[in-house]
DONU-457787 format. One record per residue (C-alpha): residue number from 1; x, y, z. Coordinates in steps of 0.5 Angstrom, whole numbers, plus 500, padded with zeros to 3 digits. Layout:
N
DRENTOR num   x   y   z
DRENTOR NUM   X   Y   Z
...
END
This chain:
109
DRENTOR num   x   y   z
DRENTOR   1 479 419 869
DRENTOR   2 477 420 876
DRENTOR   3 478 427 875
DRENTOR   4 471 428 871
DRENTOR   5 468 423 877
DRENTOR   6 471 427 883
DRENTOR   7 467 433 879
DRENTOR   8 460 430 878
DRENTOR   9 460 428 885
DRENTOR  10 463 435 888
DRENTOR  11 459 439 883
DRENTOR  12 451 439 887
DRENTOR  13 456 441 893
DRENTOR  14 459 446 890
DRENTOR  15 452 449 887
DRENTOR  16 448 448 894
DRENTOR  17 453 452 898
DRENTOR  18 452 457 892
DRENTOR  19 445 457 893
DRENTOR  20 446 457 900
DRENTOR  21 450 463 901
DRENTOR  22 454 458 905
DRENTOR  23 460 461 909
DRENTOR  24 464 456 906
DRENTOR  25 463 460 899
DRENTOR  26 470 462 899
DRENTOR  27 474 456 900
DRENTOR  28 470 452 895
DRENTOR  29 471 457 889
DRENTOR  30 477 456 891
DRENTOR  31 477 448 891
DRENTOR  32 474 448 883
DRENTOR  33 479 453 881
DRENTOR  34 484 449 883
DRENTOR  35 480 443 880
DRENTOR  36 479 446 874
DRENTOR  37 486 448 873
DRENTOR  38 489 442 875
DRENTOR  39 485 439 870
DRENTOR  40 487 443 865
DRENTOR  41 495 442 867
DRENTOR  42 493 434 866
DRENTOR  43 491 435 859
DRENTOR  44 497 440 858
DRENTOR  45 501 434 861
DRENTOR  46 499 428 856
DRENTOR  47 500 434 850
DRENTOR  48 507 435 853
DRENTOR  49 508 428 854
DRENTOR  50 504 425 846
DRENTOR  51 500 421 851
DRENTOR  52 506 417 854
DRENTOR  53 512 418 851
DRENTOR  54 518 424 852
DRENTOR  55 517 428 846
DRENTOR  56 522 426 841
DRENTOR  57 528 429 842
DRENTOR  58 526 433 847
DRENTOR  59 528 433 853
DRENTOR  60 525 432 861
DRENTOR  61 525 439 863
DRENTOR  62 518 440 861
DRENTOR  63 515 435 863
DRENTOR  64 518 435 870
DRENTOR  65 515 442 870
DRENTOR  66 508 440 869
DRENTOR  67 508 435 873
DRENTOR  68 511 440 879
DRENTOR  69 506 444 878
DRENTOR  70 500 438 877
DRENTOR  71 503 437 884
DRENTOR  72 502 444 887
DRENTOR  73 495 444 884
DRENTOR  74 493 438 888
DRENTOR  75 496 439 894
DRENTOR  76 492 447 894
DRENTOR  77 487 443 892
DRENTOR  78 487 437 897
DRENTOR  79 488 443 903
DRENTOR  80 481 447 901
DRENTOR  81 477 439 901
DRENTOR  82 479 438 907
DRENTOR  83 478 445 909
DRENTOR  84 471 444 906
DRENTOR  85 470 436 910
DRENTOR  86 473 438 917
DRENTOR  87 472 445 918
DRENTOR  88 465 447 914
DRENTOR  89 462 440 915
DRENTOR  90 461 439 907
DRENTOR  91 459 432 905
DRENTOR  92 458 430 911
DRENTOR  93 452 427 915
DRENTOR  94 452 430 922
DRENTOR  95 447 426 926
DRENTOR  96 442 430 931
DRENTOR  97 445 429 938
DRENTOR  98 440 424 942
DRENTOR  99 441 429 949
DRENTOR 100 445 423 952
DRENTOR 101 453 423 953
DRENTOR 102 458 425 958
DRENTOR 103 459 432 955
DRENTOR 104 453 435 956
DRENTOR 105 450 440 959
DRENTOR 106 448 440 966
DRENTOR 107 442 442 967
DRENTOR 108 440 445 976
DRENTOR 109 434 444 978
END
């Protein structure tokens, strides 16, 4: 279940990025949508599947297919969290630049 653990913690994120009418409001509606859907397909999954076993006398073609689709959903979900992370700077603490280092500006005097 770390599904509902990502969730809890991704959620006061998501809600100060709503709050703050952040740029990265659009990339993270799209990342709980995801989330919500892909948690959605895992409960379909373990419907489909009684839990761990194939259904009896069924056959793998549905199970393959929310498997499939649970894939997509994760790989669009995992694009929009690194988009959050890398991109937006989401969840990340940047410290404050000393002033010191090779790559500043160089004042004339």
């Amino acid at each position: 279940m770390t599904h509902l653990a990502a969730i809890a913690t991704g959620l006061p994120d998501f809600l100060a990025i709503m709050r703050e009418r952040n740029p990265a409001r659009r990339p993270a509606t799209s990342h709980v949508i995801f989330g919500v859907s892909l948690l959605v397909v895992q409960v379909l999954n373990i419907a489909v599947r009684n839990a761990g076993d194939l259904p009896a006398g069924g056959s793998i073609a549905m199970p393959l297919i929310v498997n499939i689709i649970a894939v997509t959903l994760t790989s669009v979900q995992g694009w929009y969290g690194g988009e959050l992370v890398y991109r937006h700077l989401i969840g990340i603490e940047v410290p404050e630049s000393s002033g010191a280092g090779k790559h500043k500006d160089k004042q004339h005097h």
